[in-house]
PyMOL Python script that loads the backbone (N, CA, C, O; Angstrom):
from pymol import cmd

cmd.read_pdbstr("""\
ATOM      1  N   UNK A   1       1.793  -5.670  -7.006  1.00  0.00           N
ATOM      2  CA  UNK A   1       1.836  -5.270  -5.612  1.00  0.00           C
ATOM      3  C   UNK A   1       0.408  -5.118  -5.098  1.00  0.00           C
ATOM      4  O   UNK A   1      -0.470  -4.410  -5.590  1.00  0.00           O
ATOM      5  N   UNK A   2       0.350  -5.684  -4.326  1.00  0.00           N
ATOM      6  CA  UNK A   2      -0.914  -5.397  -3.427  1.00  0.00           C
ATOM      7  C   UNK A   2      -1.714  -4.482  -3.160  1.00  0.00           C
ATOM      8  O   UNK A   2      -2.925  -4.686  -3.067  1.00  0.00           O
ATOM      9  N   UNK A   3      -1.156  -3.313  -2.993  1.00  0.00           N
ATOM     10  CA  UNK A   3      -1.424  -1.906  -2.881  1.00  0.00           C
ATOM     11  C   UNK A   3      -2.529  -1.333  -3.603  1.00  0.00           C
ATOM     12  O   UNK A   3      -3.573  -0.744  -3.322  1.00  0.00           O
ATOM     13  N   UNK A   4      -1.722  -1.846  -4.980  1.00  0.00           N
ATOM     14  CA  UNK A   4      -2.173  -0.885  -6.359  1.00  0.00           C
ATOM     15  C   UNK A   4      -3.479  -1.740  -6.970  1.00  0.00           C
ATOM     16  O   UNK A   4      -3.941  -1.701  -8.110  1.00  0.00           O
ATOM     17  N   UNK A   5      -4.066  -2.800  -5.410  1.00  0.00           N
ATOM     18  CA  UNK A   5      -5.609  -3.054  -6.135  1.00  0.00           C
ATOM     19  C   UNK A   5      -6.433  -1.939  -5.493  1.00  0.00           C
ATOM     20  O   UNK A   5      -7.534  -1.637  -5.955  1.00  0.00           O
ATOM     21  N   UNK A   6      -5.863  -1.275  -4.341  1.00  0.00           N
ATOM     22  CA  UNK A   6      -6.815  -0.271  -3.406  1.00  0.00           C
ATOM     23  C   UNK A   6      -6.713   1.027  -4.227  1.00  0.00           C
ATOM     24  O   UNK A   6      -7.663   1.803  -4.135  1.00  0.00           O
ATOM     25  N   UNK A   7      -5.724   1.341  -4.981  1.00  0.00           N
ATOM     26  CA  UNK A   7      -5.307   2.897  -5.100  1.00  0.00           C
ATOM     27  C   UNK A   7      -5.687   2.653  -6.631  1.00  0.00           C
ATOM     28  O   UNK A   7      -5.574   1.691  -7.392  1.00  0.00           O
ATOM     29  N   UNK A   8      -6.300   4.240  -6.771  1.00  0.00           N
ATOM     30  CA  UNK A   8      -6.581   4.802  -7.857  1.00  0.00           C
ATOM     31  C   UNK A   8      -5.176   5.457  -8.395  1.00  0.00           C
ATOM     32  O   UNK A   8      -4.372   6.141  -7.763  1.00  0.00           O
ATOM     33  N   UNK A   9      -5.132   4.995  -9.878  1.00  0.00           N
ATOM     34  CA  UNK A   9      -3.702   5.279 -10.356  1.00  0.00           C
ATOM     35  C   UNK A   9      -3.448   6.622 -10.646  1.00  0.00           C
ATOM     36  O   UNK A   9      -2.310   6.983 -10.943  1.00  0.00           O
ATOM     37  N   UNK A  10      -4.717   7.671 -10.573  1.00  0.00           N
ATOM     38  CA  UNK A  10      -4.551   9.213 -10.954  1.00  0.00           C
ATOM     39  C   UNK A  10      -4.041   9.893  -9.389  1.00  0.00           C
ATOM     40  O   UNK A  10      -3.467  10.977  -9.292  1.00  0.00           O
ATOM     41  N   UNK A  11      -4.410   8.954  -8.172  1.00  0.00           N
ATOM     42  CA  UNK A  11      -3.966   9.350  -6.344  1.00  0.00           C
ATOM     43  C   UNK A  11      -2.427   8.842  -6.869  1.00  0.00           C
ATOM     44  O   UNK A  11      -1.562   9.466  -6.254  1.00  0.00           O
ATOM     45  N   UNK A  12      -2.194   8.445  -7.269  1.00  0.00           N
ATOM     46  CA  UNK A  12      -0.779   7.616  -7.358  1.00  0.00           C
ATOM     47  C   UNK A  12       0.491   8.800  -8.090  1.00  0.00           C
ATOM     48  O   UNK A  12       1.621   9.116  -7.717  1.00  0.00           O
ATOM     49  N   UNK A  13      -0.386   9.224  -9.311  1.00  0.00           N
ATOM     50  CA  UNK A  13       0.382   9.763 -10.303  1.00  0.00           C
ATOM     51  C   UNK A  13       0.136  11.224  -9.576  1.00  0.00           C
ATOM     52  O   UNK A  13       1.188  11.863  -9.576  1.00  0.00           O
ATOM     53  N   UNK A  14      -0.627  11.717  -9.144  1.00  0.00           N
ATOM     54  CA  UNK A  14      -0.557  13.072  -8.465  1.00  0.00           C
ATOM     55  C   UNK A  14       0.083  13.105  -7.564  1.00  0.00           C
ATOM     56  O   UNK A  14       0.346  14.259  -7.224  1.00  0.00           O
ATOM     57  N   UNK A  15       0.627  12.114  -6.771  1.00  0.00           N
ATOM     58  CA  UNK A  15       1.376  12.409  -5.281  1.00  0.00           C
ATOM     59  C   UNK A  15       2.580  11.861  -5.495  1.00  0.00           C
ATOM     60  O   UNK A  15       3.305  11.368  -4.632  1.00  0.00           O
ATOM     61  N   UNK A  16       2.872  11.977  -7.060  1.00  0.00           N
ATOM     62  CA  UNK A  16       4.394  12.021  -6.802  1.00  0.00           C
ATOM     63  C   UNK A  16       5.120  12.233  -8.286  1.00  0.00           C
ATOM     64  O   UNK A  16       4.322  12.718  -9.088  1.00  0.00           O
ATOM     65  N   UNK A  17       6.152  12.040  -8.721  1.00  0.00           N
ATOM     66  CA  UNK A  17       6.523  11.976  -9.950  1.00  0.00           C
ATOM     67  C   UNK A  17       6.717  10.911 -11.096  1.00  0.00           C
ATOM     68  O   UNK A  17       7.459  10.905 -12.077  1.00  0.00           O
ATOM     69  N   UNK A  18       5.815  10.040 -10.637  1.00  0.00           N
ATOM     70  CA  UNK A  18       5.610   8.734 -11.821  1.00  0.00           C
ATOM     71  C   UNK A  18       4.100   9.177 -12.065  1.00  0.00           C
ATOM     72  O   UNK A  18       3.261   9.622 -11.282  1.00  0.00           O
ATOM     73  N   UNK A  19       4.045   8.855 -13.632  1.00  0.00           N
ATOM     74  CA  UNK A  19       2.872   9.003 -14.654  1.00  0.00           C
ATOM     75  C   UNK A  19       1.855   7.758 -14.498  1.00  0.00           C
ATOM     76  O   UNK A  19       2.079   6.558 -14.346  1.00  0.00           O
ATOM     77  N   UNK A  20       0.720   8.451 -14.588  1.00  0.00           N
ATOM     78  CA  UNK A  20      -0.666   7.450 -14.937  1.00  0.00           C
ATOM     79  C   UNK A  20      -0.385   6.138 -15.581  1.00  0.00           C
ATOM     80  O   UNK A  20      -1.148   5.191 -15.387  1.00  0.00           O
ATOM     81  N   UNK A  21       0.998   5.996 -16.576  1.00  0.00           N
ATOM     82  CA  UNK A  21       0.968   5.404 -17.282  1.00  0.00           C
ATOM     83  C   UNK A  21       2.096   4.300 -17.161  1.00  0.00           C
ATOM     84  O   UNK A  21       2.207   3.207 -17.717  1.00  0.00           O
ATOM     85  N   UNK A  22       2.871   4.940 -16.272  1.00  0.00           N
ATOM     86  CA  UNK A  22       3.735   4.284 -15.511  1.00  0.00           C
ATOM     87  C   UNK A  22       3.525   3.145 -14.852  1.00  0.00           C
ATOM     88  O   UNK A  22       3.945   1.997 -15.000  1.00  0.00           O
ATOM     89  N   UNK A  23       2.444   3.919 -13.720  1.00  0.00           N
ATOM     90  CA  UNK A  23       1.434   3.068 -12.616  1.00  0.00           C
ATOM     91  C   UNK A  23       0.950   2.019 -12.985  1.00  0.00           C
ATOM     92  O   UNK A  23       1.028   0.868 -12.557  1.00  0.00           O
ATOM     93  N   UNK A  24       0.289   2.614 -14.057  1.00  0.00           N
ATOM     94  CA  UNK A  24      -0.971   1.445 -15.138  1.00  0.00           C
ATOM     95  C   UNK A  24       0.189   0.238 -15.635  1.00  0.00           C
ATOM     96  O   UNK A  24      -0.306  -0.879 -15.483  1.00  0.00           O
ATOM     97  N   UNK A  25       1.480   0.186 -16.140  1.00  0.00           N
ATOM     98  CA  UNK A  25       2.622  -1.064 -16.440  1.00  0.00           C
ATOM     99  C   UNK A  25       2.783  -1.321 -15.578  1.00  0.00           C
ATOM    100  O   UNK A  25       2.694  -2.544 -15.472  1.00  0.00           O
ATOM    101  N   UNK A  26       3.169  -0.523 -14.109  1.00  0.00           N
ATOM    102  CA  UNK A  26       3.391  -1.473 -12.916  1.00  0.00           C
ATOM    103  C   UNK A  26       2.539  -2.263 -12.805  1.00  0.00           C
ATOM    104  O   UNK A  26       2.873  -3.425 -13.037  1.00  0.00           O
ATOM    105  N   UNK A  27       1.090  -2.000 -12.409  1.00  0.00           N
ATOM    106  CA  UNK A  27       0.117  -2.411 -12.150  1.00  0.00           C
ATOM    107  C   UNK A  27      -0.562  -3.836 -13.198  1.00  0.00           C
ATOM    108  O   UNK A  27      -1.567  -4.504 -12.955  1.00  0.00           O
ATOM    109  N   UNK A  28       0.014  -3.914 -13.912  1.00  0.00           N
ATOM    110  CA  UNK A  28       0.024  -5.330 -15.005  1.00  0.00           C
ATOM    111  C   UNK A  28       0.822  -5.863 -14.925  1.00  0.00           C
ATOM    112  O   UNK A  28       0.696  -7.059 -15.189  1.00  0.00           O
ATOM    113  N   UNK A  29       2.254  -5.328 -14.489  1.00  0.00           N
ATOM    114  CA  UNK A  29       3.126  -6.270 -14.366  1.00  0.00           C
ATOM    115  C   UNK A  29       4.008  -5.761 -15.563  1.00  0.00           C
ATOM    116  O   UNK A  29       5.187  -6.111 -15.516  1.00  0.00           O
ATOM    117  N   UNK A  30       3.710  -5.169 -16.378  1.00  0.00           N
ATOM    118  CA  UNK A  30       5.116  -4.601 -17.223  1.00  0.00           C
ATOM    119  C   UNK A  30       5.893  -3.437 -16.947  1.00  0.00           C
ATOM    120  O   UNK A  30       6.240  -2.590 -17.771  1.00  0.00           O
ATOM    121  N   UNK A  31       6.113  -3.458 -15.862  1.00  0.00           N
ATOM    122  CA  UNK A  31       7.182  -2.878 -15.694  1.00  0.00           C
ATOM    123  C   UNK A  31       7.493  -3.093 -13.868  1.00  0.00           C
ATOM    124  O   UNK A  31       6.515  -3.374 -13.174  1.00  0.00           O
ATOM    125  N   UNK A  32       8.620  -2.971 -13.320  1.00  0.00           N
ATOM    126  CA  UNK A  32       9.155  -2.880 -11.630  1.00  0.00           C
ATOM    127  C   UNK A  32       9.019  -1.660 -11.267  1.00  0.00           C
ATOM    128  O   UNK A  32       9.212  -0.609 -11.877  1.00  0.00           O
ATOM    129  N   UNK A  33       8.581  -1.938  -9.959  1.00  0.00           N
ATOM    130  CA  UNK A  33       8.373  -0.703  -9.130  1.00  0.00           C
ATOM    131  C   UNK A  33      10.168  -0.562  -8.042  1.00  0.00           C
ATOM    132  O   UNK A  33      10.921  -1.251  -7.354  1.00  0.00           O
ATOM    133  N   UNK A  34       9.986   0.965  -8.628  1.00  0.00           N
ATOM    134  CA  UNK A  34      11.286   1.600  -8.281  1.00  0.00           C
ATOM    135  C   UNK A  34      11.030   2.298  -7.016  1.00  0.00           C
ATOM    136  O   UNK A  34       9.972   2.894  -6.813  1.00  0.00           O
ATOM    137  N   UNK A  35      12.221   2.214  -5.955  1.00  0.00           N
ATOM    138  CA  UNK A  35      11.882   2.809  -4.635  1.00  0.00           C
ATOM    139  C   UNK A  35      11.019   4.054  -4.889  1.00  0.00           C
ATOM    140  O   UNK A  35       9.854   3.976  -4.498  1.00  0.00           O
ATOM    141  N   UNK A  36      11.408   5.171  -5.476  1.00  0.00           N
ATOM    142  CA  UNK A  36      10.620   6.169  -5.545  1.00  0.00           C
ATOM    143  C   UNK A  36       9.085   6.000  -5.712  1.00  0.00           C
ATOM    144  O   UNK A  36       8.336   6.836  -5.207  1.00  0.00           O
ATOM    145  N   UNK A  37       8.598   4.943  -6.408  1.00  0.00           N
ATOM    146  CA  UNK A  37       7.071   4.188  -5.634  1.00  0.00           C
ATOM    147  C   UNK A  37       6.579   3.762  -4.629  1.00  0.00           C
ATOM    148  O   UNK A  37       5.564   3.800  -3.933  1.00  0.00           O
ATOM    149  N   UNK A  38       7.601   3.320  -4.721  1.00  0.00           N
ATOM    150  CA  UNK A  38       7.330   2.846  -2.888  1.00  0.00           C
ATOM    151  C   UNK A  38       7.246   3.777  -2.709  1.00  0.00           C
ATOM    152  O   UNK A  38       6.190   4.106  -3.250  1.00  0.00           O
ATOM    153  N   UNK A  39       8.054   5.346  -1.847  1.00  0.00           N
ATOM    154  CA  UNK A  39       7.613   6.205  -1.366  1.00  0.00           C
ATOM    155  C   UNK A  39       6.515   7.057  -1.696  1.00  0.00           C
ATOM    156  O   UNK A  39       6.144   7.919  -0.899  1.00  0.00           O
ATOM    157  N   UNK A  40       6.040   6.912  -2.649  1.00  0.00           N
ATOM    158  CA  UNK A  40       5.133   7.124  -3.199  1.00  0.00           C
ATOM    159  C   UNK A  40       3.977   6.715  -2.443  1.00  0.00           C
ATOM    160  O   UNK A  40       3.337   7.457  -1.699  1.00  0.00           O
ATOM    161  N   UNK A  41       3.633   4.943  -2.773  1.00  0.00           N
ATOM    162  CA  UNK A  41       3.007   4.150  -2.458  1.00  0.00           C
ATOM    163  C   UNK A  41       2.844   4.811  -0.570  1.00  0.00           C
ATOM    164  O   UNK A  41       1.719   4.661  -0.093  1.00  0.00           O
ATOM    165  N   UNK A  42       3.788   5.396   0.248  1.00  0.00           N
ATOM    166  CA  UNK A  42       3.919   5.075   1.724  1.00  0.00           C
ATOM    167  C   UNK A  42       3.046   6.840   1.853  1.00  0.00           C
ATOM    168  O   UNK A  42       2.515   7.240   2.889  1.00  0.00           O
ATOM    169  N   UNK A  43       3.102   7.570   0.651  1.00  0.00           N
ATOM    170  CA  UNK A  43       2.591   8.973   0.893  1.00  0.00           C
ATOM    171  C   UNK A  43       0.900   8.833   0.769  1.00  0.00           C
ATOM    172  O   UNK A  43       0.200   9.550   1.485  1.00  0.00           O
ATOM    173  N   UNK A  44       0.360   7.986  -0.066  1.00  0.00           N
ATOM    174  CA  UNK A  44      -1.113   7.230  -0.237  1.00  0.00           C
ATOM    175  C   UNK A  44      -1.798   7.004   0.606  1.00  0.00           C
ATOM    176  O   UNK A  44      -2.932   7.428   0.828  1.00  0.00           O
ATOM    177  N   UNK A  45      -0.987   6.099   1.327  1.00  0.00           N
ATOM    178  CA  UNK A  45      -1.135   4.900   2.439  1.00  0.00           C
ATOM    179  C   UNK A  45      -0.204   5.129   4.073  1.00  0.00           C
ATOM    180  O   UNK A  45       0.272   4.232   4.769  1.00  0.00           O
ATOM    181  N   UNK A  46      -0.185   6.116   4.240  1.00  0.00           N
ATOM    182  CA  UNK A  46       0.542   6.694   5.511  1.00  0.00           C
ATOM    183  C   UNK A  46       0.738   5.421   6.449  1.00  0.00           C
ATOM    184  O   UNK A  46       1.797   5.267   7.056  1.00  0.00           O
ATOM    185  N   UNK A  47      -0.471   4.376   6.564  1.00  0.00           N
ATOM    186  CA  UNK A  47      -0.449   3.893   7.176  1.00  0.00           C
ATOM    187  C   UNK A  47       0.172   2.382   7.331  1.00  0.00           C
ATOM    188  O   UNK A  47       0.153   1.730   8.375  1.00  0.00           O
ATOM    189  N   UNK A  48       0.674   2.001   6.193  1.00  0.00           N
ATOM    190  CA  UNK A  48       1.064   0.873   5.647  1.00  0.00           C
ATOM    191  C   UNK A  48       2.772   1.541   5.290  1.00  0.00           C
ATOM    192  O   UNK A  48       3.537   0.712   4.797  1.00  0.00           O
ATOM    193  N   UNK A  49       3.107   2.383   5.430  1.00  0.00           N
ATOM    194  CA  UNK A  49       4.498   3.038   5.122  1.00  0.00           C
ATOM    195  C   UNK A  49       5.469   2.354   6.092  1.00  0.00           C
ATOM    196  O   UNK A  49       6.523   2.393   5.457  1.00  0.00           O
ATOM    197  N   UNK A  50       5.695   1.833   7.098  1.00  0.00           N
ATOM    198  CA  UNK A  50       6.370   1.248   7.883  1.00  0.00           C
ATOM    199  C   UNK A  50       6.546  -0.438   7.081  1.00  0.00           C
ATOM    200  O   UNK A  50       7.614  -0.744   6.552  1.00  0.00           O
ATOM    201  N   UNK A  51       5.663  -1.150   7.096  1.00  0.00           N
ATOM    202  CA  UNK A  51       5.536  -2.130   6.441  1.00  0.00           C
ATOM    203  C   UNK A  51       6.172  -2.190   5.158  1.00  0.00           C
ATOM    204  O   UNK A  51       6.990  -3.078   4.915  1.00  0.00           O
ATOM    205  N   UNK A  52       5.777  -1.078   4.090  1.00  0.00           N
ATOM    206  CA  UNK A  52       5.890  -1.476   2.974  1.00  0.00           C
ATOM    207  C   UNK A  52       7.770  -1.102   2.716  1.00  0.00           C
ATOM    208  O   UNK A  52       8.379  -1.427   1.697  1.00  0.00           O
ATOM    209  N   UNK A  53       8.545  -0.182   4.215  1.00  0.00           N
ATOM    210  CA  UNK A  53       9.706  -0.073   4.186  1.00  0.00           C
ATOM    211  C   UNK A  53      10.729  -1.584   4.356  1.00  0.00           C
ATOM    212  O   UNK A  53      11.746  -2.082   3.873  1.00  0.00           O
ATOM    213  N   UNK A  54       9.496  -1.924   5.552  1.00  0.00           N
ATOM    214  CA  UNK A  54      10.645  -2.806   6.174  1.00  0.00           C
ATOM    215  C   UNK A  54      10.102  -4.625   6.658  1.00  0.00           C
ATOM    216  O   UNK A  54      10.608  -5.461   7.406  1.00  0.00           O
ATOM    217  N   UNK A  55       8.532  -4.615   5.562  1.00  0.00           N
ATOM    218  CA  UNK A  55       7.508  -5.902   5.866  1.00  0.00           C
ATOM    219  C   UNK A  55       7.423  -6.145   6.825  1.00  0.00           C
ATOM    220  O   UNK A  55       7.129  -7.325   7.019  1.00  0.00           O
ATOM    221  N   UNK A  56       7.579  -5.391   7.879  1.00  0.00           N
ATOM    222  CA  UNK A  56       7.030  -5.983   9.553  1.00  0.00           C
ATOM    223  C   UNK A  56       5.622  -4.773   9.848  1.00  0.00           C
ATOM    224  O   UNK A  56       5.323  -4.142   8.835  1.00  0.00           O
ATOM    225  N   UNK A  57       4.987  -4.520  10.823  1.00  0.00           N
ATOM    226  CA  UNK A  57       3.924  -3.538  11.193  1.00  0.00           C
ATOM    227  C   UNK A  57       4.612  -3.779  12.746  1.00  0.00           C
ATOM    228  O   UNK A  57       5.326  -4.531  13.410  1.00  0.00           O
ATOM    229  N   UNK A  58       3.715  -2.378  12.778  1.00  0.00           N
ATOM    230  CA  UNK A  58       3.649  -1.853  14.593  1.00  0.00           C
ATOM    231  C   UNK A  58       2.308  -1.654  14.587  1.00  0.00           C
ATOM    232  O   UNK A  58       1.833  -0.754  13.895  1.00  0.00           O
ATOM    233  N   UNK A  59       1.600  -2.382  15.277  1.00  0.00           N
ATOM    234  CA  UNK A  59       0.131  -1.745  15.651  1.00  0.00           C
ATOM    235  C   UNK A  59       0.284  -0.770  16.595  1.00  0.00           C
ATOM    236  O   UNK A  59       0.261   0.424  16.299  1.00  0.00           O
ATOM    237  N   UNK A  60       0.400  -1.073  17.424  1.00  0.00           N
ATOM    238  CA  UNK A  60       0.975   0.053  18.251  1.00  0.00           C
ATOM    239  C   UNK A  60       1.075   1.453  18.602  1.00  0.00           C
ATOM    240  O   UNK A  60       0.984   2.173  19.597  1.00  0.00           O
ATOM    241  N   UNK A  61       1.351   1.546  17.080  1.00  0.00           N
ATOM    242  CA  UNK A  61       1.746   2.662  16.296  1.00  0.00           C
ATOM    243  C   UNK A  61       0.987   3.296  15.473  1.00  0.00           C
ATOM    244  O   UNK A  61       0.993   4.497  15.205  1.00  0.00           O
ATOM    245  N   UNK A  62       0.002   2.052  14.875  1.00  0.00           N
ATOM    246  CA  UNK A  62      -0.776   2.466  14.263  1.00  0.00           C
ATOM    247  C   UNK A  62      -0.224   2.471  12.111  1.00  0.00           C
ATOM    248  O   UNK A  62      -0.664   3.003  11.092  1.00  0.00           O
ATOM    249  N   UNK A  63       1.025   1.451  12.505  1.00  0.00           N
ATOM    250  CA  UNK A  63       1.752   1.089  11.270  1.00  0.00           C
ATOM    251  C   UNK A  63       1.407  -0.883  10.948  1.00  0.00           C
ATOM    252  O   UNK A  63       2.011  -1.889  11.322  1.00  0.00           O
ATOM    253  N   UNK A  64       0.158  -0.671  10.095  1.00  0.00           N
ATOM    254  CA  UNK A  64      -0.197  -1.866   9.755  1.00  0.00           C
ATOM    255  C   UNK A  64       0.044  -2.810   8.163  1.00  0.00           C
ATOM    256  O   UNK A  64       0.765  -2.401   7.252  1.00  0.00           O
ATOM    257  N   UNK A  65      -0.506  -3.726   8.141  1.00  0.00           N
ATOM    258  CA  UNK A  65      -0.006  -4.327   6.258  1.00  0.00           C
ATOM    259  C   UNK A  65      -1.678  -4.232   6.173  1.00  0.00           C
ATOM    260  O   UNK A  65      -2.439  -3.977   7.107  1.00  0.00           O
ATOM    261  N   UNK A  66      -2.073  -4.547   4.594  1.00  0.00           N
ATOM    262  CA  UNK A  66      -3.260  -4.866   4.071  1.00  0.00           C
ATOM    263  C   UNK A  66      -3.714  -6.501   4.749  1.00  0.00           C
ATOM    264  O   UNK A  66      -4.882  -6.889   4.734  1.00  0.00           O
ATOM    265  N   UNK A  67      -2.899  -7.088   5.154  1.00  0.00           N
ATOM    266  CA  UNK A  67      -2.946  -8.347   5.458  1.00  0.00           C
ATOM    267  C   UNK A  67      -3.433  -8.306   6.945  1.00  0.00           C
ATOM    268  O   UNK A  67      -4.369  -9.067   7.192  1.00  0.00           O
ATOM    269  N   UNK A  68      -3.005  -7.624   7.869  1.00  0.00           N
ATOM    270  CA  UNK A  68      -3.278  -7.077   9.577  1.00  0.00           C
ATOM    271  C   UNK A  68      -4.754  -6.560   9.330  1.00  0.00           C
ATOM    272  O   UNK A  68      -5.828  -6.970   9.770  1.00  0.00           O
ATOM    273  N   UNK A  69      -4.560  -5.920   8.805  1.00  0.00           N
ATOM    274  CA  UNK A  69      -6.020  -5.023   8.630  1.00  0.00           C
ATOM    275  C   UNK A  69      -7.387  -6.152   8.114  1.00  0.00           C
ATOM    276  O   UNK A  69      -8.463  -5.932   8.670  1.00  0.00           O
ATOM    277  N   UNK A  70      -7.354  -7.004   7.365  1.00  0.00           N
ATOM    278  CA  UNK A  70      -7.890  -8.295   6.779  1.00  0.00           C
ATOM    279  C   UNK A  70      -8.288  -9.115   7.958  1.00  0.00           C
ATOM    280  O   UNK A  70      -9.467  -9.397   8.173  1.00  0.00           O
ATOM    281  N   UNK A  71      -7.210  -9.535   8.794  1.00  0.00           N
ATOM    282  CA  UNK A  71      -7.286 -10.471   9.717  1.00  0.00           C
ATOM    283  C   UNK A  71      -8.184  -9.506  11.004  1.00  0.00           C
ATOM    284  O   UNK A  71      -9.037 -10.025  11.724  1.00  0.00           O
ATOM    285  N   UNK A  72      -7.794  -8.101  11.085  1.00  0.00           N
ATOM    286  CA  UNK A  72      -8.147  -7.886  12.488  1.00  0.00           C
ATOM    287  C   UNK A  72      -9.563  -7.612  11.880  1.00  0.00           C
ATOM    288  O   UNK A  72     -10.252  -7.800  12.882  1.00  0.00           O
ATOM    289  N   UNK A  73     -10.503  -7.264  10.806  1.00  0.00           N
ATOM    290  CA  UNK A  73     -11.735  -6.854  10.584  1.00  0.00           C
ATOM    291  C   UNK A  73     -12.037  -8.348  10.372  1.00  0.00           C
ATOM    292  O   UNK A  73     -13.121  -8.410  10.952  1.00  0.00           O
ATOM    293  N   UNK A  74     -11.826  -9.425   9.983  1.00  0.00           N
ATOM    294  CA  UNK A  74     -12.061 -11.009  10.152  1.00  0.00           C
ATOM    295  C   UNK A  74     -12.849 -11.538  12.072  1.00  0.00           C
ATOM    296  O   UNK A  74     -13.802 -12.197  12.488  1.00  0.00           O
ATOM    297  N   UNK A  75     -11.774 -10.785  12.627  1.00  0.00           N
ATOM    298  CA  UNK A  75     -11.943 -11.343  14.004  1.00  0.00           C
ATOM    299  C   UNK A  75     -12.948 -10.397  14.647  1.00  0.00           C
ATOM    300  O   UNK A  75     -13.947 -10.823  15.227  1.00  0.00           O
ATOM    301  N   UNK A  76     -12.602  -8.836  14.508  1.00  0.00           N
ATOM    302  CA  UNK A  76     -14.155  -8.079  15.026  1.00  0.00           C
ATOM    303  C   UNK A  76     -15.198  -8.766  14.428  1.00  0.00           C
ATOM    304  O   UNK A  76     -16.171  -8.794  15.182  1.00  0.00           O
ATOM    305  N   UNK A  77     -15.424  -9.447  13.161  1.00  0.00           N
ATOM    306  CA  UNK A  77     -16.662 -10.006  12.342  1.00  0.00           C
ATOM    307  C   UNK A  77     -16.759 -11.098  13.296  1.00  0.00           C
ATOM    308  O   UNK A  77     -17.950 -11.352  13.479  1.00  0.00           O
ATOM    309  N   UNK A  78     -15.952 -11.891  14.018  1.00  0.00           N
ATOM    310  CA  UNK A  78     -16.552 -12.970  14.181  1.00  0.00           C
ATOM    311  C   UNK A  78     -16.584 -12.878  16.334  1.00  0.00           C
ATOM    312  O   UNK A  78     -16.673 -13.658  17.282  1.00  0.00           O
ATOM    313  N   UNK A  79     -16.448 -11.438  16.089  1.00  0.00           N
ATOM    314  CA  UNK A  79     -16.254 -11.220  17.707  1.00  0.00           C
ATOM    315  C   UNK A  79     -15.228 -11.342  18.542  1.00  0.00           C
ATOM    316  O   UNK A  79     -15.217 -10.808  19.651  1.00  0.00           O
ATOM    317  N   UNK A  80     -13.924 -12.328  17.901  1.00  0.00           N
ATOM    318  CA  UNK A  80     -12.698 -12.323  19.023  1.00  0.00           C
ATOM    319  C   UNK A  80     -11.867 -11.430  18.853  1.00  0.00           C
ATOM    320  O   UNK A  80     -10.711 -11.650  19.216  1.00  0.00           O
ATOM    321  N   UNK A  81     -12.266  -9.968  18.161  1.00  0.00           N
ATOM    322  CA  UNK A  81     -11.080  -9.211  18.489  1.00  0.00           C
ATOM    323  C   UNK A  81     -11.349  -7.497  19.152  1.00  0.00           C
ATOM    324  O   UNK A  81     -10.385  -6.794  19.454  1.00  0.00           O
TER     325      UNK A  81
END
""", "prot")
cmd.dss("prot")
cmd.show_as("cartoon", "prot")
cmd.util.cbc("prot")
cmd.orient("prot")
């Protein structure tokens, strides 16, 4: 998951009830992330919590993806946004 290249896995394992070690198999790929990560993941990242419910964003709102955020600091860099 995307996420878990930004987040430190000890922010992960403190803000909720999956282990350091848990995180660390998700995060390789041995093991699936269970909704309760996700919510997890949406308590981290307040701001990506809309998205990571339902893969759409609201800017709007101020509910963006890692991918929105990429593109819109792309276009301030190059001035059209």
């Amino acid at each position: 998951m995307q996420l878990l290249a930004f987040a430190r896995l000890t922010d992960l394992a403190e803000a909720g009830d999956s282990n350091y070690k848990r995180w660390q198999n998700i995060k390789h790929g041995q093991a699936q992330i269970r909704a309760q990560e996700v919510e997890i993941l949406g308590k981290v990242f307040p701001r990506y919590r809309w998205w990571l419910m339902t893969g759409e964003v609201m800017p709007e709102v101020g509910q963006t993806s890692p991918e929105y955020d990429e593109a819109n600091a792309t276009l301030k860099q190059r001035g059209e946004g």
